[in-house]
Backbone bond lengths (Angstrom), bond angles and torsions (degrees), N, CA, C in turn:
res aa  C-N    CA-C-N  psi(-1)  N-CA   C-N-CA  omega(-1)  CA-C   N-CA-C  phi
1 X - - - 1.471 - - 1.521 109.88 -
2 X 1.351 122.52 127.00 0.948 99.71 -171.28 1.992 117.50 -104.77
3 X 1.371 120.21 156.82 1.243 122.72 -162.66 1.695 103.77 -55.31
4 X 1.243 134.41 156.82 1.372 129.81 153.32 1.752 115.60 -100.11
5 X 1.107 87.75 29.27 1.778 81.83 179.13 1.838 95.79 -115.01
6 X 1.438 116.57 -11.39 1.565 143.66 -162.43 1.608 84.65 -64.50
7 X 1.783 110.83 -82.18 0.829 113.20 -172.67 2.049 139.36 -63.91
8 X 1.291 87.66 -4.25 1.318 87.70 159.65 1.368 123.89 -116.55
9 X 1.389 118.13 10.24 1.528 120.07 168.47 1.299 110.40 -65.16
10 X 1.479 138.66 136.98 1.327 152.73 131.15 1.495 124.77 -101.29
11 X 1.180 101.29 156.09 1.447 109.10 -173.06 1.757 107.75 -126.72
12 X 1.344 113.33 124.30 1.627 122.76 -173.80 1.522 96.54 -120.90
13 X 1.491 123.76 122.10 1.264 139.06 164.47 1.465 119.56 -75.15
14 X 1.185 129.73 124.65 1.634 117.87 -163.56 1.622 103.91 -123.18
15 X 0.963 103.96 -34.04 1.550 100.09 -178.93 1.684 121.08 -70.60
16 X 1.622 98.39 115.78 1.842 99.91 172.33 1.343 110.85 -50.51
17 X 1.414 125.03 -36.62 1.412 99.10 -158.99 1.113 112.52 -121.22
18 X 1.360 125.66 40.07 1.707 153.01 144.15 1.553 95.63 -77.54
19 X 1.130 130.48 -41.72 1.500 134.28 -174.70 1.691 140.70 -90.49
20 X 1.466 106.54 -21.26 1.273 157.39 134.07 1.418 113.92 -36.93
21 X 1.159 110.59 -71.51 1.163 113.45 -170.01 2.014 130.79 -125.71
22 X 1.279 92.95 12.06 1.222 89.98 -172.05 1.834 97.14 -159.99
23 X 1.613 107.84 150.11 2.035 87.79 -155.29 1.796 89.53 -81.15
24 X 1.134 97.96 -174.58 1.451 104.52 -145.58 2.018 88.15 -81.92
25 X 1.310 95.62 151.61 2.131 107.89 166.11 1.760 98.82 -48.05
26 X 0.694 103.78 149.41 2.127 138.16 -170.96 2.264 70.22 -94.40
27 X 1.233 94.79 126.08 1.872 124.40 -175.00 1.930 81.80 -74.77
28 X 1.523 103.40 137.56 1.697 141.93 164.65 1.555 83.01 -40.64
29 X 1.444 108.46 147.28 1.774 125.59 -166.52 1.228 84.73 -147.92
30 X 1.408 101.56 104.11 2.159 102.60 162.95 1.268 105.32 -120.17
31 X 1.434 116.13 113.99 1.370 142.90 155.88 1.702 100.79 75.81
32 X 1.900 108.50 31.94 1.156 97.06 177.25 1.348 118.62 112.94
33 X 1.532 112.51 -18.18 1.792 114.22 176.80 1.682 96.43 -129.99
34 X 1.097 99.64 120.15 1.920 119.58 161.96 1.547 93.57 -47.19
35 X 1.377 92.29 130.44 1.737 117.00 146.81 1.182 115.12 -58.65
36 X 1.346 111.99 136.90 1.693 127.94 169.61 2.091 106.92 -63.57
37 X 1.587 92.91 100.53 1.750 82.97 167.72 1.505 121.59 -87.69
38 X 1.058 100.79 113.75 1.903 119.37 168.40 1.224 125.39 -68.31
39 X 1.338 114.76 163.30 1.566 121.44 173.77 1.539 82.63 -97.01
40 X 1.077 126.81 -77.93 1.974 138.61 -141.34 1.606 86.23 -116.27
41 X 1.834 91.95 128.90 1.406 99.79 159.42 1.891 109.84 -130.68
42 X 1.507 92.19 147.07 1.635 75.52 -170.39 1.210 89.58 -115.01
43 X 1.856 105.34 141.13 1.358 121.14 179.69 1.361 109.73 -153.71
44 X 1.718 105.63 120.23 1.386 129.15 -153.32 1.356 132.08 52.10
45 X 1.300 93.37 31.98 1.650 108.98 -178.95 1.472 124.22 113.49
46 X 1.422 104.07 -34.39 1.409 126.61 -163.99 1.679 96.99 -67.34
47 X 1.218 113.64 165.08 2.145 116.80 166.06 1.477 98.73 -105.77
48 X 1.514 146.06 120.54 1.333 139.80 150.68 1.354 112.05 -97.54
49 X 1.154 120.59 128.71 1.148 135.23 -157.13 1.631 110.87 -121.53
50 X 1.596 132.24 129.74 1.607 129.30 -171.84 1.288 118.36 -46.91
51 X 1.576 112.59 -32.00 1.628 128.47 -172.45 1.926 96.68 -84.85
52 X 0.650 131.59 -3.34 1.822 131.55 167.99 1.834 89.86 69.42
53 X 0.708 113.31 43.19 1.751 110.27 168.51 1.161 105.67 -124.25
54 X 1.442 122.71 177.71 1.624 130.08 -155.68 1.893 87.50 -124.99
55 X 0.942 118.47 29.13 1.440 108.11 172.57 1.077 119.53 -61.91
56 X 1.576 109.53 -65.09 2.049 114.78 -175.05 1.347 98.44 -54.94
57 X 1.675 132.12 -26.25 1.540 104.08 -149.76 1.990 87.60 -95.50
58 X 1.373 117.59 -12.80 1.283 113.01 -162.51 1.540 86.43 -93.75
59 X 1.131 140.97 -30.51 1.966 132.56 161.55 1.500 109.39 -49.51
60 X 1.727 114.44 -33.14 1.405 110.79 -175.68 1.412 107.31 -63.84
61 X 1.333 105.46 -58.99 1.570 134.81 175.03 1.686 118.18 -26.37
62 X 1.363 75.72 -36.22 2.096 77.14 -174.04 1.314 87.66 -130.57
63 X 1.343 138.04 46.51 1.780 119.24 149.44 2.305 68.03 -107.14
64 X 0.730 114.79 -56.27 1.608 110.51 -166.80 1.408 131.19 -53.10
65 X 1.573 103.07 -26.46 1.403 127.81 164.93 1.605 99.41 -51.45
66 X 1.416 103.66 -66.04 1.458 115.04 -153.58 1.519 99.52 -63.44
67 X 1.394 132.40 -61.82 1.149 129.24 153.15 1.492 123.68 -7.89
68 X 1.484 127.49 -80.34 1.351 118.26 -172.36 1.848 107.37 -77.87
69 X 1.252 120.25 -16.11 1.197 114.77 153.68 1.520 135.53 -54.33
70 X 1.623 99.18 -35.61 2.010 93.97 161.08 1.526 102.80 -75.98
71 X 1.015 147.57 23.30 1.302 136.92 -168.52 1.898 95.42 -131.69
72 X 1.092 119.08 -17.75 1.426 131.57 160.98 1.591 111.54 -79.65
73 X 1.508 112.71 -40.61 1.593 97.44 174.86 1.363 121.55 -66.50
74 X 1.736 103.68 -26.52 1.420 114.23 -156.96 1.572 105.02 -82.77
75 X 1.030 105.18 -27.81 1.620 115.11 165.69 1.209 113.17 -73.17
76 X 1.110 146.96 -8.99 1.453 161.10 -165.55 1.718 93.04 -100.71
77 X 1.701 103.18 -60.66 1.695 91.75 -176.36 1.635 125.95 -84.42
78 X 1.485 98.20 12.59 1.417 105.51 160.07 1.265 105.94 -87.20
79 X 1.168 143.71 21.90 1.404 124.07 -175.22 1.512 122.62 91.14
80 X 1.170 110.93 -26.15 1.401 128.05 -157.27 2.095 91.33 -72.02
81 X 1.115 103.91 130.56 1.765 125.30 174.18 1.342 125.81 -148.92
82 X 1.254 116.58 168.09 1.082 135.30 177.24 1.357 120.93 40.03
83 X 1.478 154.62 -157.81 0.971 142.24 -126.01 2.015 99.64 -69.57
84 X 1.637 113.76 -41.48 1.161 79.83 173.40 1.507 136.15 -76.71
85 X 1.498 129.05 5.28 1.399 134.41 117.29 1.382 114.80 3.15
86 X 1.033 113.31 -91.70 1.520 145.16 -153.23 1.447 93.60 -67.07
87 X 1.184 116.83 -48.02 1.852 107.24 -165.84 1.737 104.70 -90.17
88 X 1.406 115.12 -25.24 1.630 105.15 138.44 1.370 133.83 -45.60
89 X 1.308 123.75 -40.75 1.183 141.57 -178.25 1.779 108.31 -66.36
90 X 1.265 96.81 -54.97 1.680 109.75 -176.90 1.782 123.51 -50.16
91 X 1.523 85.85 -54.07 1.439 118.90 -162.11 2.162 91.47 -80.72
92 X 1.114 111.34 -64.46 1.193 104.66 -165.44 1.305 130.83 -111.24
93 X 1.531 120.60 1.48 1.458 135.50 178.81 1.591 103.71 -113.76
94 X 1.507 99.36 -43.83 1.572 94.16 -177.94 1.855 122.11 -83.98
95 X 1.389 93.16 -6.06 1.684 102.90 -172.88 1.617 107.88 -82.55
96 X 1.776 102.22 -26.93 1.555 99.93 178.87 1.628 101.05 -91.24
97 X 1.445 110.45 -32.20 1.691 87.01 -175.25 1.413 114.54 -74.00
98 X 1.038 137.28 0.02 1.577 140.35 -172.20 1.638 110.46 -122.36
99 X 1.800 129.09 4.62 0.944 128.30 179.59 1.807 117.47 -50.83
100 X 1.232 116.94 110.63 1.183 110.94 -177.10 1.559 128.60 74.02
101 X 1.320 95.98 31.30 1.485 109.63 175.37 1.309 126.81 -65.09
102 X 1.747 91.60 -18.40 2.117 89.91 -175.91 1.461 100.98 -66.78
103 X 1.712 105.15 -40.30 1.478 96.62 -177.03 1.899 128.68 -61.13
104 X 1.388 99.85 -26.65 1.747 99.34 -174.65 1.306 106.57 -124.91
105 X 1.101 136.57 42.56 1.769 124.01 -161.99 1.690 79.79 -108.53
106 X 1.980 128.98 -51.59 1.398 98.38 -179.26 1.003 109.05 -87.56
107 X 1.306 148.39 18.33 1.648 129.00 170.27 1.183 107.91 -109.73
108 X 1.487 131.73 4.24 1.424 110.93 171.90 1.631 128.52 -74.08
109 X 1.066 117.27 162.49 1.548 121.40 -175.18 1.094 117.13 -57.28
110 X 1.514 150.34 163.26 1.340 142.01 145.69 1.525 124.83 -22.57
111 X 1.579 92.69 -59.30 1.339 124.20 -160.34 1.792 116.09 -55.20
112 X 2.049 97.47 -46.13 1.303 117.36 -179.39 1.450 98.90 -76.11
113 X 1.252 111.99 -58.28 1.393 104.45 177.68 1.636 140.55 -33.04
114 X 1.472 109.40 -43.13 1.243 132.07 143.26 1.570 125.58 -32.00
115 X 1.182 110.42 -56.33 1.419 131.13 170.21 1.309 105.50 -47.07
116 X 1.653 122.85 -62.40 1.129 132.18 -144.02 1.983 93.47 -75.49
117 X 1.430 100.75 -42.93 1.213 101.77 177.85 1.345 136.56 -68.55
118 X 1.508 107.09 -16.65 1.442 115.02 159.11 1.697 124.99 -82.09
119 X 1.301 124.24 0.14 1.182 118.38 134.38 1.425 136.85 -110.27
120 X 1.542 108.78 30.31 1.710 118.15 147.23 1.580 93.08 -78.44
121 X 1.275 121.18 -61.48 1.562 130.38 -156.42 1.730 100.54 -37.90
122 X 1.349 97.89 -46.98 1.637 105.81 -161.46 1.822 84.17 -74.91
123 X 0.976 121.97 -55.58 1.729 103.01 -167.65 1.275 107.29 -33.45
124 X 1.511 118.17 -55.80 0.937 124.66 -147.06 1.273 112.75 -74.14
125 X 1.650 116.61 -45.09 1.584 96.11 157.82 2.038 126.87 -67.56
126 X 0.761 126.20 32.76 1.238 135.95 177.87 1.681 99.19 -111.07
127 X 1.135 120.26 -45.65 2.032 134.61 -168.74 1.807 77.15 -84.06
128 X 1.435 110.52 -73.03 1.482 91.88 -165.83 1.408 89.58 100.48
129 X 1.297 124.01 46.46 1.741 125.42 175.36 1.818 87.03 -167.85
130 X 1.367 113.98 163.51 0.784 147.01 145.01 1.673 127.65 -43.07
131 X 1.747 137.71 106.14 1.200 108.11 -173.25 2.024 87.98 -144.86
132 X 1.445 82.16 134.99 1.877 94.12 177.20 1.736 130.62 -36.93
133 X 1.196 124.96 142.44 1.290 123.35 -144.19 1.546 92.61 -106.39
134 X 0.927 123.85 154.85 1.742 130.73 -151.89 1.519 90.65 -62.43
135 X 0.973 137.09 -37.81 1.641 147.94 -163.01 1.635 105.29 -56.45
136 X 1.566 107.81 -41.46 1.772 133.88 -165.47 1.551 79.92 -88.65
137 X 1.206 113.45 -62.32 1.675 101.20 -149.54 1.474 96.57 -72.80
138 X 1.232 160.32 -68.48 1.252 170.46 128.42 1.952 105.17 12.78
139 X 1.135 125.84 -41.89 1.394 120.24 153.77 1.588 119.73 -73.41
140 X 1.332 119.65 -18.85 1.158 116.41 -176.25 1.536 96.54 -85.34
141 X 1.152 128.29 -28.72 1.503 126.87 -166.06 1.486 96.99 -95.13
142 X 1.333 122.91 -22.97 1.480 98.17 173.20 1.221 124.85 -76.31
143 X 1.416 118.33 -30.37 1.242 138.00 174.86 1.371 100.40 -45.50
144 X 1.629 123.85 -83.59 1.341 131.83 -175.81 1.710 111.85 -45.17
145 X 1.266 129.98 -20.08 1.564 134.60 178.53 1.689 96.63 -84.25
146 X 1.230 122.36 -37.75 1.755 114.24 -160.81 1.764 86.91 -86.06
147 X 1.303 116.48 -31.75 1.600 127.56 -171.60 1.637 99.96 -40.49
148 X 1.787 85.59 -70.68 1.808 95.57 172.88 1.186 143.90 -37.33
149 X 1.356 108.13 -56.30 1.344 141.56 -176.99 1.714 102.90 -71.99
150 X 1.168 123.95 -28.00 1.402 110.86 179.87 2.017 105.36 -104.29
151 X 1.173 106.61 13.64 1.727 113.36 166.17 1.291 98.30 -140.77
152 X 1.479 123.89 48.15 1.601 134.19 -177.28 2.031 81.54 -133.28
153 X 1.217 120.61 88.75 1.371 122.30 161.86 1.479 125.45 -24.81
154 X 1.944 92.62 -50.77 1.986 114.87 -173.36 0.970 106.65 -112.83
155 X 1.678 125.50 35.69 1.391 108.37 169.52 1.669 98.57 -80.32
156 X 1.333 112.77 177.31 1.778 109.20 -162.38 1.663 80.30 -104.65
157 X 1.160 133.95 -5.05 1.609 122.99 160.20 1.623 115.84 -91.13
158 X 1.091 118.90 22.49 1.293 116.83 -170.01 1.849 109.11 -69.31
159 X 1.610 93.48 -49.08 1.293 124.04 -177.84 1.423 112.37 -23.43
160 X 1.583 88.13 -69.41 1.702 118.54 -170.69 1.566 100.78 -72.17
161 X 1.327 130.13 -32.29 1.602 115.56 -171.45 1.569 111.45 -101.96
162 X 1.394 103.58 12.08 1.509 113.57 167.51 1.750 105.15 -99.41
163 X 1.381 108.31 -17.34 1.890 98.53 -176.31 1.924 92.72 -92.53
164 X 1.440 117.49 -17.58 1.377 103.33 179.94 1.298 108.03 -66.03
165 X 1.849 131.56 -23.35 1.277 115.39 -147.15 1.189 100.83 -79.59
166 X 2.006 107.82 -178.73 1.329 95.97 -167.29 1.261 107.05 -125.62
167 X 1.178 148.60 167.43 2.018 130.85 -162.20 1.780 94.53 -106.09
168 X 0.863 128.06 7.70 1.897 120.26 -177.52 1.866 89.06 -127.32
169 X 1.282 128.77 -1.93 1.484 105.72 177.00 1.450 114.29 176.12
170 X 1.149 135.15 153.83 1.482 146.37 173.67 1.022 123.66 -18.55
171 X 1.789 106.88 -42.92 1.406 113.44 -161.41 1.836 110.41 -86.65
172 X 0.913 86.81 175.91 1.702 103.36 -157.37 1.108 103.63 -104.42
173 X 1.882 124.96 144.43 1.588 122.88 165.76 1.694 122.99 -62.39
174 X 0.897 143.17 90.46 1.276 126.42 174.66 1.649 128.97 -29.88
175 X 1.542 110.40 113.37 1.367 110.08 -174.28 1.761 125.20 -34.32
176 X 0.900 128.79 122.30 1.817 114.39 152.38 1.358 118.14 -16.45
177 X 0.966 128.42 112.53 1.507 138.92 165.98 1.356 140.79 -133.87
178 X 1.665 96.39 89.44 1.612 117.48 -172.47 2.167 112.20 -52.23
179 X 1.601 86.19 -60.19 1.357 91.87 176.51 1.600 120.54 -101.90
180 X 1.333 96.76 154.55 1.803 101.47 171.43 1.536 108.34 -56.07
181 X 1.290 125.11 -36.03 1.349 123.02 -145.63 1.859 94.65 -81.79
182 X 1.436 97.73 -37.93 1.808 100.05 165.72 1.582 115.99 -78.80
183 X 1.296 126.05 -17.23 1.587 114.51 -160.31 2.205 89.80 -96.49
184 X 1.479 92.27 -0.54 1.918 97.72 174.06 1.305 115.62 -122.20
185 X 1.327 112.20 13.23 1.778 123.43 156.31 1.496 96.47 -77.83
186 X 1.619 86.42 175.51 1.548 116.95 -170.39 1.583 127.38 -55.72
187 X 1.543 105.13 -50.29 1.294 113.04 172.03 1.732 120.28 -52.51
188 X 1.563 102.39 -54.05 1.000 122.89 -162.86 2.003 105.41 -61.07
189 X 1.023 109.48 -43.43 1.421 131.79 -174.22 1.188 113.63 -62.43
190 X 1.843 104.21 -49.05 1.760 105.02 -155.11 1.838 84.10 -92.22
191 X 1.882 139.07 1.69 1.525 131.41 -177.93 1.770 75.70 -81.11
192 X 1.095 136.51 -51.66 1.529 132.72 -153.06 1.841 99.96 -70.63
193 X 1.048 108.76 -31.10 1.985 103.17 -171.33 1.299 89.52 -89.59
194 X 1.414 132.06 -31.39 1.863 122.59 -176.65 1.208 108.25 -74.00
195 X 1.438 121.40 -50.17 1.779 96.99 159.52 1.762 144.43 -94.88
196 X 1.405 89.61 12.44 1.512 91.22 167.92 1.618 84.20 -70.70
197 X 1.387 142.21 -48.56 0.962 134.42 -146.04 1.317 117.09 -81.40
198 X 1.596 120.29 2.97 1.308 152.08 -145.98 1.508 99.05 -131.62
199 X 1.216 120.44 -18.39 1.442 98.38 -153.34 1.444 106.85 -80.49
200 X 1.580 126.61 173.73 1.365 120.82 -140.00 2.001 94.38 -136.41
């Protein structure tokens, strides 16, 4: 009989220099059949990708953007304006282009980033207002996530963002940071926007 957890197991290799330099691990064998190895796995919405960059999930991001964005014009040439505009916009154009932004808003590329911002640009001429560029909205959400998480008693980061604090003031120690690819993750990013926002 065979397992049903078999056929949906995959296996994604992430490390460059397992790959680089050494031939790649022999693929997970359950009950006799190799796992499917992937580049991008998506889990809870998000794209993870072998290269640790936000590329596949920022291609997801804007084939989906663009999508509920014709569905913003088309409501536009029904007549449809102003605030209920906007709460279309909020609720269903802006919820997919910003899905999971705490996680990639500082590590994304220039390049994607760019992208991402040329379909705020286009909302915005569609609303005919002004609306924040993934950079604003994505600092504003990290802020409010580290907010939580550091008056969250049981968050399982509590530990670690109680040895950053500091005994003369608000601001926070900045993590150790060997690599770029960690000193432009989440933690590392949202200790740098809490005390720029801190500073005295």
């Amino acid at each position: 009989m065979q397992n049903s957890n078999q056929a949906k197991t995959e296996q994604q290799i992430c490390s460059k220099g397992c790959r680089r330099n050494n031939p790649p691990p022999a693929p997970v064998n359950i009950l006799g059949t190799d796992a499917d190895v992937v580049e991008s796995y998506k889990y809870l919405g998000v794209h993870l990708n072998n290269n640790l960059d936000w590329t596949h999930n920022t291609d997801a991001l804007v084939k989906k953007g663009n999508s509920r964005l014709f569905l913003l014009r088309r409501l536009r040439s029904f007549g449809v304006q102003g605030p209920l505009l906007r709460t279309f916009y909020d609720s269903v154009v802006g919820s997919a282009i910003f899905y999971g932004i705490v996680c990639w808003s500082s590590s994304i590329t220039d390049r994607d980033r760019k992208r991402m911002d040329r379909l705020v640009r286009r909302a915005s001429s569609v609303l005919g207002c002004p609306l924040d560029s993934v950079e604003v909205v994505g600092n504003g959400r990290m802020m409010a996530k580290l907010s939580s998480m550091l008056n969250n008693t049981s968050h399982p980061l509590q530990d670690t963002l109680t040895a950053l604090g500091s005994s003369f003031s608000e601001r926070l120690l900045h993590p150790r940071c060997v690599k770029e690819r960690y000193r432009r993750s989440f933690l590392p990013a949202a200790v740098r926007l809490h005390n720029k926002q801190n500073t005295r």
